[in-house]
VMD Tcl script that draws the C-alpha trace (Angstrom):
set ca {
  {126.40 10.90 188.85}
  {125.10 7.48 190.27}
  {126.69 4.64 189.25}
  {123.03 3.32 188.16}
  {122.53 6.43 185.96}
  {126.30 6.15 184.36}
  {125.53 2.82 183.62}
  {122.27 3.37 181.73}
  {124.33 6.36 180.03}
  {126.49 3.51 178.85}
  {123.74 1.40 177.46}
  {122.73 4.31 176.05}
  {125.78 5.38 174.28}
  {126.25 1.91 172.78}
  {122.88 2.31 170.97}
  {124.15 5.61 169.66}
  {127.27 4.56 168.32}
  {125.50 1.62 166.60}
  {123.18 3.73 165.07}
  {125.69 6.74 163.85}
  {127.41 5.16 161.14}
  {123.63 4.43 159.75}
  {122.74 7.70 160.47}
  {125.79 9.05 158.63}
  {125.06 6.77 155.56}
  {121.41 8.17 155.42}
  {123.20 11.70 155.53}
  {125.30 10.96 152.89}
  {122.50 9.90 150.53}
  {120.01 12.55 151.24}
  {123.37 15.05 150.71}
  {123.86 13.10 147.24}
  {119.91 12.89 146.36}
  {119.92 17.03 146.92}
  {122.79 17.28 144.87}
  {121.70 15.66 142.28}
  {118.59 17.61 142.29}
  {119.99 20.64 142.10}
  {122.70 19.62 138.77}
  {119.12 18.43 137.39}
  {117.29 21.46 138.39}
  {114.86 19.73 139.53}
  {113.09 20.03 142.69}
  {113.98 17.43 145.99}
  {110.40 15.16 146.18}
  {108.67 15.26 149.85}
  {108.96 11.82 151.03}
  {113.07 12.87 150.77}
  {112.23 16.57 152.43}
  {110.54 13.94 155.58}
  {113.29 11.68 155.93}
  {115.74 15.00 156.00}
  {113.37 16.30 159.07}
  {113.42 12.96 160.72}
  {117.50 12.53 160.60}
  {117.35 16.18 161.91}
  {114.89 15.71 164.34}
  {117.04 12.18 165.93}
  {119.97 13.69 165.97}
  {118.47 16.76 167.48}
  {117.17 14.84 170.02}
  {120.33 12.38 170.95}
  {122.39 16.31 170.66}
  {119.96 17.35 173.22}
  {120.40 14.27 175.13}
  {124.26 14.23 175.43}
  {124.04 18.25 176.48}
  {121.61 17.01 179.00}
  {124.21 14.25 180.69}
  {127.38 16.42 180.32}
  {125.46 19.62 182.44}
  {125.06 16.36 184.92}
  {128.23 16.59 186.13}
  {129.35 13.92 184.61}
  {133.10 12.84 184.68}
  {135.75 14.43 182.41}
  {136.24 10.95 179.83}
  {132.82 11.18 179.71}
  {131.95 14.65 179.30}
  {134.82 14.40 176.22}
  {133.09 11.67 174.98}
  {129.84 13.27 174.83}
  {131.32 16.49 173.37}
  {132.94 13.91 170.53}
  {129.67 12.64 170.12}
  {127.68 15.77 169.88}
  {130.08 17.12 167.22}
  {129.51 14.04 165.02}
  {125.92 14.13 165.14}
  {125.98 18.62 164.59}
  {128.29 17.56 161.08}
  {125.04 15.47 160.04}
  {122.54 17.65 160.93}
  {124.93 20.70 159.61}
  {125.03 19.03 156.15}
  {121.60 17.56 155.34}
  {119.80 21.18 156.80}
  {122.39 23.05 154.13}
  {121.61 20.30 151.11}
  {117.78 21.41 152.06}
  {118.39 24.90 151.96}
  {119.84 24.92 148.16}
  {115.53 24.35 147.59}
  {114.51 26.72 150.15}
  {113.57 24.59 153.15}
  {114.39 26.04 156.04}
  {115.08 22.52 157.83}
  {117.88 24.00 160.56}
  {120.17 22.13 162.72}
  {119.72 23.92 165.99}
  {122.56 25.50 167.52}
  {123.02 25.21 171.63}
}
mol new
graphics top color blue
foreach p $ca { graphics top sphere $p radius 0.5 }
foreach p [lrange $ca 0 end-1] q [lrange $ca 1 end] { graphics top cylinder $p $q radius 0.2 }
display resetview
């Protein structure tokens, strides 16, 4: 890797580990929404079924992202922090596709 393109990879990276913690909050409250759905029997409403796909569809995208860089031959601290990364962002995914299968969406969190 260029230094240019580890350096935007850096820039990069700092926008993802601002937004994670958000991300993770968001997860948590769709994960506690669906749960409380379900004790209610009562059905998740769409708008929370959308902002389940788009947390699955970011993450998706920054997961595909870090894959990308690390198959770049990127340096060993930064292939581990990409891998640390990557497994963050699969729990979230992992968690809010599961809370949306207890009502029968299918929203997955792709494997790769």
């Amino acid at each position: 890797m260029e230094k240019a393109q580890i350096d935007d990879i850096n820039l990069q990276i700092l926008k993802l580990r601002t937004a994670l913690p958000i991300w993770g909050v968001e997860a948590n409250d769709l994960v506690e929404l669906a749960r409380n759905a379900e004790r209610a029997a009562a059905t998740i409403d769409e708008r929370t079924m959308q902002r389940m796909r788009g947390l699955i569809e970011t993450t998706t995208g920054w997961h595909n992202t870090l894959l990308y860089w690390e198959e770049q031959d990127a340096a060993p601290a930064l292939s581990a922090d990409f891998r640390v990364l990557r497994g963050s962002l699969d729990a979230m995914r992992k968690e809010v596709a599961n809370a949306a299968a207890v009502f029968g969406s299918k929203l997955e969190a792709p494997h790769r």
